[in-house]
C-alpha positions in Angstrom: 83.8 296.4 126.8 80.2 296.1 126.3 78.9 297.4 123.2 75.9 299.8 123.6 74.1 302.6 121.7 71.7 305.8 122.8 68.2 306.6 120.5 69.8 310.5 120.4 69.7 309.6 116.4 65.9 309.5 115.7 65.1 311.5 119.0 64.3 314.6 116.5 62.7 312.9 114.3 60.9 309.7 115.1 58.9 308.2 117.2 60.6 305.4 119.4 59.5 301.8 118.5 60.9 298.5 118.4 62.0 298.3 114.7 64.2 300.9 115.7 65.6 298.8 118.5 66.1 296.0 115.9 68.0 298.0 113.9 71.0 298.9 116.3 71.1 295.2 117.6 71.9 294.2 114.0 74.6 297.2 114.3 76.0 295.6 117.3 74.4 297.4 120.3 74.3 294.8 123.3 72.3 297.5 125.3 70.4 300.4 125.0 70.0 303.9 126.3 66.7 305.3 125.6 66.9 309.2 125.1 63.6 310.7 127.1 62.2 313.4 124.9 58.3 313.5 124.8 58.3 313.3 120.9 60.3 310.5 120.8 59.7 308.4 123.9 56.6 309.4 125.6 57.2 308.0 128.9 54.1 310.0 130.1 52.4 307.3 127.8 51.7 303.8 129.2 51.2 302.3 126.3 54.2 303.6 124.4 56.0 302.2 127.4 54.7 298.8 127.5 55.4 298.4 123.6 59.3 299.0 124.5 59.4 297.1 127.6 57.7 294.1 126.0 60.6 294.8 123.5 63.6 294.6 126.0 61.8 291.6 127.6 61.5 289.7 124.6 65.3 290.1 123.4 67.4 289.8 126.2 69.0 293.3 125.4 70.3 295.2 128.2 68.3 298.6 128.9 71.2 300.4 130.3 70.3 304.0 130.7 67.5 307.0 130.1 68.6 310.1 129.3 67.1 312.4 131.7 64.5 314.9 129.9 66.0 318.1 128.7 62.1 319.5 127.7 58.9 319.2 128.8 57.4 319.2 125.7 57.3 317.1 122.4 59.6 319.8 120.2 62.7 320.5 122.0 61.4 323.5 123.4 60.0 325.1 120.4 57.1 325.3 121.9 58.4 328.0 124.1 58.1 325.5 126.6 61.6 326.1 128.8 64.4 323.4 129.7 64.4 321.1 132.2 66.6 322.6 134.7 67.4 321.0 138.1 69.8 324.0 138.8 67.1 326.8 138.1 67.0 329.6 140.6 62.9 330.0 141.1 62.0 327.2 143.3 58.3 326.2 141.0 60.7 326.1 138.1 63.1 323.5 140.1 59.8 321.7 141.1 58.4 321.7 137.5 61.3 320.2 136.0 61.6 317.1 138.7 58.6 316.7 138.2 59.4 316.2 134.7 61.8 313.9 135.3 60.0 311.6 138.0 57.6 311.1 134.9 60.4 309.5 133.2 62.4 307.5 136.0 58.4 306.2 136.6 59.6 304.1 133.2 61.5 301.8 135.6 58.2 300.3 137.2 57.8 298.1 133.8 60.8 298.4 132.0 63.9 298.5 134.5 66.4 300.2 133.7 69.5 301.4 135.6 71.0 304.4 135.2 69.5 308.1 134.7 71.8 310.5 133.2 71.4 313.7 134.3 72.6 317.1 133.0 73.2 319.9 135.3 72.2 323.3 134.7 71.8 324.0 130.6 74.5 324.3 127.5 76.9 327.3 128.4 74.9 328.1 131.8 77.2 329.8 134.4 77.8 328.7 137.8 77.3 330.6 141.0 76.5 329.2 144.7 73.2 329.3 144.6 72.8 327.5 141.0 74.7 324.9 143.0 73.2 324.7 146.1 69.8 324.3 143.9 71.3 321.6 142.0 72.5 320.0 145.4 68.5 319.9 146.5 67.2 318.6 143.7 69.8 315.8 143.5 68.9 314.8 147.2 65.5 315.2 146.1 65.5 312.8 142.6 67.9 310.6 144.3 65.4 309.5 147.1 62.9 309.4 144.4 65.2 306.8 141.8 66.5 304.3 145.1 63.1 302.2 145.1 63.3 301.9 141.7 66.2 300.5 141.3 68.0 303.5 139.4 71.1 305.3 140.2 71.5 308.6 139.0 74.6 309.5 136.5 75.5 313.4 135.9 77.1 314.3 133.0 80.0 316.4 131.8 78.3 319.0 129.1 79.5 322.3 128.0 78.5 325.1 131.2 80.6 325.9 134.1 78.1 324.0 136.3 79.5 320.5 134.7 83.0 320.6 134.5 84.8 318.0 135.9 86.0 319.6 138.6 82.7 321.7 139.6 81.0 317.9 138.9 83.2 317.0 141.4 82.7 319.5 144.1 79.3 319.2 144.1 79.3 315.4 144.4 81.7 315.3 147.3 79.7 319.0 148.8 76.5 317.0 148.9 78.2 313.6 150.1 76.8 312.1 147.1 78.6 308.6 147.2 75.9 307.0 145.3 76.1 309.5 142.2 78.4 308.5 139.4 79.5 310.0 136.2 78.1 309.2 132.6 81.6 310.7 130.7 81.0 312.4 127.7 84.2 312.2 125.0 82.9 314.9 122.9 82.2 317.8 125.8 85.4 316.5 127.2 87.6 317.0 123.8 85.4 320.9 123.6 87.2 321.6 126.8 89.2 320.5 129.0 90.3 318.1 127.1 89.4 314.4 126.9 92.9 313.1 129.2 92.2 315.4 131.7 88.5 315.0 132.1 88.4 311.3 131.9 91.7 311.7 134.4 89.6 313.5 136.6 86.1 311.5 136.5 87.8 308.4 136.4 87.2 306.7 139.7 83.1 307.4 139.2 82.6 307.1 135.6 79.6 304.4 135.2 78.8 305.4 131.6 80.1 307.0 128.6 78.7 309.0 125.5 80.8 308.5 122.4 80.9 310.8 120.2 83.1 313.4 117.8 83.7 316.8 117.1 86.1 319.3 115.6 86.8 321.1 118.6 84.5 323.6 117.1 80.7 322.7 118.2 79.3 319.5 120.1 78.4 318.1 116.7 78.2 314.5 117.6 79.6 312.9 114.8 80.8 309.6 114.8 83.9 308.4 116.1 86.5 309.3 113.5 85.0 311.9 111.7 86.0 314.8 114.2 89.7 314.9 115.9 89.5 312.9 119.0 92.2 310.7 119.3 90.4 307.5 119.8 93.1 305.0 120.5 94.2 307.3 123.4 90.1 307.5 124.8 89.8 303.7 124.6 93.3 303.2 126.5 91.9 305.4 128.8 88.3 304.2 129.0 90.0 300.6 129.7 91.6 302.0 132.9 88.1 302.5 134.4 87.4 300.8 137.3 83.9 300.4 137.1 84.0 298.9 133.0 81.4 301.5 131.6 80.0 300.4 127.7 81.2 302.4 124.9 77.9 304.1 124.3 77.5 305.6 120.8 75.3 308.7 121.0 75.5 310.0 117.8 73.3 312.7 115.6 73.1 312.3 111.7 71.8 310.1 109.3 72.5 307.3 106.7 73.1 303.5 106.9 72.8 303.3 111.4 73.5 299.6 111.6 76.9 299.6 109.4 78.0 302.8 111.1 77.8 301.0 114.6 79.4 298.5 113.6 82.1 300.1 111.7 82.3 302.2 114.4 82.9 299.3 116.9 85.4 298.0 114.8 87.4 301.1 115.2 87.0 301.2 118.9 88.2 297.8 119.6 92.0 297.2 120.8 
């Protein structure tokens, strides 16, 4: 399975450039999923964009995936600006945050890339049937926007009754959305239901994967090994995939990134 690795671990703290980039090549990292936070990678900014682009052209590294924004500002909210949420109930807010995210599937037009991962509704946000119905709209909406670019649009499994697998599920088969896969994410899975029975149920459109551990506690994105996920069970699992997803690293934390990878490879290989 291909190796690959998300930005999450300097998205809090560091701008994106390509010394960055180097950095998880030498841990392994065949390709690359960019995590779109304003701070981080401006994908408003031309410029900023061109510098990575020029990056992924010049090395033959794979840009895999963006992470879909989760804020519209450059400090994860703090700002008092409010999430990017494609399952909000006021229609300007809906509008606002696709908006938002059209800015970064725009990245595409100079550096291709080809999935968007999308979260639904926001960590530990309730479902009703008009959260879903709004989600359903803006789905048709970004989809229609992502097909000329060459982007296919990924939802993931995160902790809020709107992203279960089964309620991912529904609303993928309510709005006929045979085009939409699945980025699976180990460490929501392990949080609940359980990483068998999510990956069980996700299986047949799982595209993409987030790797990552926890203690069944908190979605503390360790890495793998230092929480309790049975990871010689996931990567059986993950090898019965029909679509071969990467195993994605999207860690949070610091210390030495490229031996981590790699170490963390290591243990992920049969």
């Amino acid at each position: 399975m291909r190796r690959a690795m998300s930005t999450l671990i300097h998205a809090r703290s560091e701008r994106l450039h390509p010394g960055l980039l180097d950095e998880f090549v030498a841990g392994g990292a065949e390709a690359i999923e960019i995590f779109a936070a304003r701070g981080h990678f401006n994908y408003a900014d031309r410029q900023h964009v061109r510098e990575i682009a020029k990056w992924f052209a010049g090395t033959g590294v794979t840009f895999h995936s963006m992470h879909s924004p989760m804020y519209s500002d450059e400090e994860w909210g703090r700002s008092g600006a409010p999430a990017v949420n494609i399952a909000a109930l006021e229609k300007r807010d809906r509008i606002a945050a696709m908006d938002e995210i059209k800015r970064a599937l725009e990245v595409a037009e100079q550096a291709p890339f080809r999935f968007l991962v999308q979260h639904v509704g926001v960590s530990n946000e309730e479902t009703n049937g008009h959260k879903v119905e709004a989600a359903m709209m803006s789905l048709e909406h970004l989809r229609a926007f992502a097909k000329p670019l060459g982007v296919e649009l990924l939802l993931e499994n995160i902790p809020n009754e709107l992203s279960t697998p089964e309620s991912l599920l529904e609303l993928l088969h309510a709005g006929r959305f045979t085009d939409i896969g699945v980025c699976f994410d180990f460490g929501h899975a392990h949080l609940s239901p359980g990483v068998k029975q999510g990956f069980e149920a996700l299986k047949d459109r799982i595209r993409s994967t987030h790797v990552h551990d926890n203690m069944k506690d908190r979605d503390s994105h360790l890495w793998p090994g230092q929480g309790s996920i049975d990871w010689q069970e996931a990567m059986s699992l993950l090898r019965t995939a029909p679509h071969v997803p990467p195993v994605l690293l999207e860690i949070e934390g610091e210390g030495k990134i490229a031996e981590e990878m790699a170490r963390a490879y290591r243990k992920l290989e049969p």
